[in-house]
N, C-alpha and C positions, 0 to 999 in steps of 0.2 A: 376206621383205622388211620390212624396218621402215618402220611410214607414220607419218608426225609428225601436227598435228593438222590437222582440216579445214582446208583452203585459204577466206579469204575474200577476193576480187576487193577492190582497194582503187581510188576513184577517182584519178586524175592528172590536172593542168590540160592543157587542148588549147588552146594559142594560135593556133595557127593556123584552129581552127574543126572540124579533121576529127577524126571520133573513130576513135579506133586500138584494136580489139582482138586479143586474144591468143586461140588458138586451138589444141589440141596435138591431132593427130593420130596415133594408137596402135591397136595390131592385132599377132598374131602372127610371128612371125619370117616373112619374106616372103610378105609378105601385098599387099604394095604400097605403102607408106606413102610410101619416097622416088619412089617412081612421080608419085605423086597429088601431092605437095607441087610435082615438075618440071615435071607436066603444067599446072597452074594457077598459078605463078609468075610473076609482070610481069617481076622481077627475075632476074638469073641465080641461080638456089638457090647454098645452102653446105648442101651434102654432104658429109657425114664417111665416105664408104663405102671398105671398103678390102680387096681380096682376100684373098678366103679360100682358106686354107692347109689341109695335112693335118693342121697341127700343131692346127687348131679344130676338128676334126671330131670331138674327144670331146665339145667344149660344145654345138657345134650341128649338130643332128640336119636332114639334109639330107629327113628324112620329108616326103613331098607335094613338095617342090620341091628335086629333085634337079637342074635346071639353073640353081639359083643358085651365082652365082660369085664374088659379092660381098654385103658385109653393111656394115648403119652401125653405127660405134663409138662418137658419140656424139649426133648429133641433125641433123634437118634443118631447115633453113629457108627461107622464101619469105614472097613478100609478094603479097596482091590488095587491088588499088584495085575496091570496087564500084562506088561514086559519087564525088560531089566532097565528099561530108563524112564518107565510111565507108571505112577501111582495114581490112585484114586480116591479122594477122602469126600466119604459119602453122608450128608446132614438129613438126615427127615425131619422134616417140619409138621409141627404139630396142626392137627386141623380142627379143632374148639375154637369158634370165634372170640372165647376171651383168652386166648392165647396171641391171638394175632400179632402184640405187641413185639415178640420176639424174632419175627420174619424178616426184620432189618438186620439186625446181628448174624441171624443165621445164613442171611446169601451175606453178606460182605466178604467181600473178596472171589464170591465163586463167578466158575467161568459160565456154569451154567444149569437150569433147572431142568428136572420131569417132573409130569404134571402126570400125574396117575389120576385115571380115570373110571367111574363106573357108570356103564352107560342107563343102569337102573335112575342112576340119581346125576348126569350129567350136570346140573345146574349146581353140583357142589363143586366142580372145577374153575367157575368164572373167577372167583374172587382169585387163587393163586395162579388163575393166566392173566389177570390185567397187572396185577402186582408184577411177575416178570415182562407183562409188555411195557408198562409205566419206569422198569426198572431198566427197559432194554436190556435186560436176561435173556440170552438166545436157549431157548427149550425145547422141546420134545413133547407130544401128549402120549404117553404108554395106556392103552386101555387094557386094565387088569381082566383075565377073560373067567369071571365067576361062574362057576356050573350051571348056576339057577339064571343065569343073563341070558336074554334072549339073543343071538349074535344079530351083530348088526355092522353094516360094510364100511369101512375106514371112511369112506369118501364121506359117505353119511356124516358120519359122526366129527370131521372135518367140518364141516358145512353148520350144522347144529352148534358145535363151537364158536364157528367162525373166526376161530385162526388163520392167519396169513396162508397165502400160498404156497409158502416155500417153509412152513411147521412141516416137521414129519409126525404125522400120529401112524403108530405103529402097536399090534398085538402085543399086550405080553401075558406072562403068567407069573407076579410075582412068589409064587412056593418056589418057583425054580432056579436055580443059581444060571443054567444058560441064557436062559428068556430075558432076566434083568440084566443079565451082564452084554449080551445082544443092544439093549433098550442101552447102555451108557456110552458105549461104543457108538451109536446115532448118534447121542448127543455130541460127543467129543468130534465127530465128523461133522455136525451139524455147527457147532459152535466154531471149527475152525476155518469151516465157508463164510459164517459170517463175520467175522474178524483178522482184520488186517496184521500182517504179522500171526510168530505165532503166539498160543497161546499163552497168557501168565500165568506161570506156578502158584500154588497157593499161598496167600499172603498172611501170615497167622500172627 
């Protein structure tokens, strides 16, 4: 995958007073992403998901989730109001390696990612946590907690990552509208410790 240069958040005016940021959430191929984005949407999501065929099952490997039946082709999106002057415009990124191409377009401008994770298949998170550490994307690892997952302790799964010290990985559950909207609320805390000033509105 070719990565252009680091992404820098660029301010935009908010006339209205509410600040809107941008947010792209990425994770291995069904891991849950358009889950998490329908679960905590105000708005009806746009879903690009589109049944999958025989004819893709050389690109994508149905390993760990063989009852998917569907995949996204190019990005999802949704929208959360937290208050009356903070919005949240939420991007899922697609996770088929020949999609990758798109991962520059879709964080541009955002203040910051989740990296949704399953700890059956951890090694599908490396590729979109180097991409936001190459990109100095400050993120979150959210571990989706799948029924059939063996639980296994944050620190753990910190360590196996080996994200920085100062990642927060944290539980979630994306079917839930609290659990994710909990998981953005980090990051937005998370992102505003590690940037000077605050944060820039989304840049569209």
């Amino acid at each position: 995958m070719a990565v252009n240069a680091p992404h820098t958040p660029a301010a935009s005016a908010v006339a209205d007073g509410v600040r809107r940021l941008k947010i792209v959430i990425g994770g291995g191929f069904g891991v849950g992403k358009t889950t998490a984005v329908g679960a905590v949407s105000e708005i009806e999501p746009l879903l690009t998901e589109e049944t999958m065929t025989v004819a893709s099952t050389h690109a994508d490997s149905l390993h760990g989730v063989p009852q998917k039946t569907t995949t996204t082709v190019g990005l999802d999106f949704g929208r959360l109001t937290l208050d009356a002057r903070l919005q949240l415009f939420l991007f899922g990124m697609t996770g088929q390696d020949r999609f990758k191409e798109l991962w520059d377009e879709l964080a541009r401008g955002a203040v910051g990612a989740v990296v949704l994770a399953d700890t059956r298949r951890l090694a599908d998170s490396f590729d979109v946590i180097t991409f936001a550490e190459y990109n100095r994307l400050p993120f979150v690892v959210a571990v989706n907690m799948f029924p059939d997952a063996h639980p296994h302790d944050l620190d753990d799964v910190k360590d196996a990552l080996g994200v920085g010290a100062d990642v927060p990985v944290v539980a979630c559950d994306a079917r839930e509208r609290g659990s994710v909207a909990s998981v953005l609320l980090t990051l937005v805390d998370h992102a505003t410790r590690r940037r000077p000033g605050p944060l820039s509105p989304l840049d569209t």
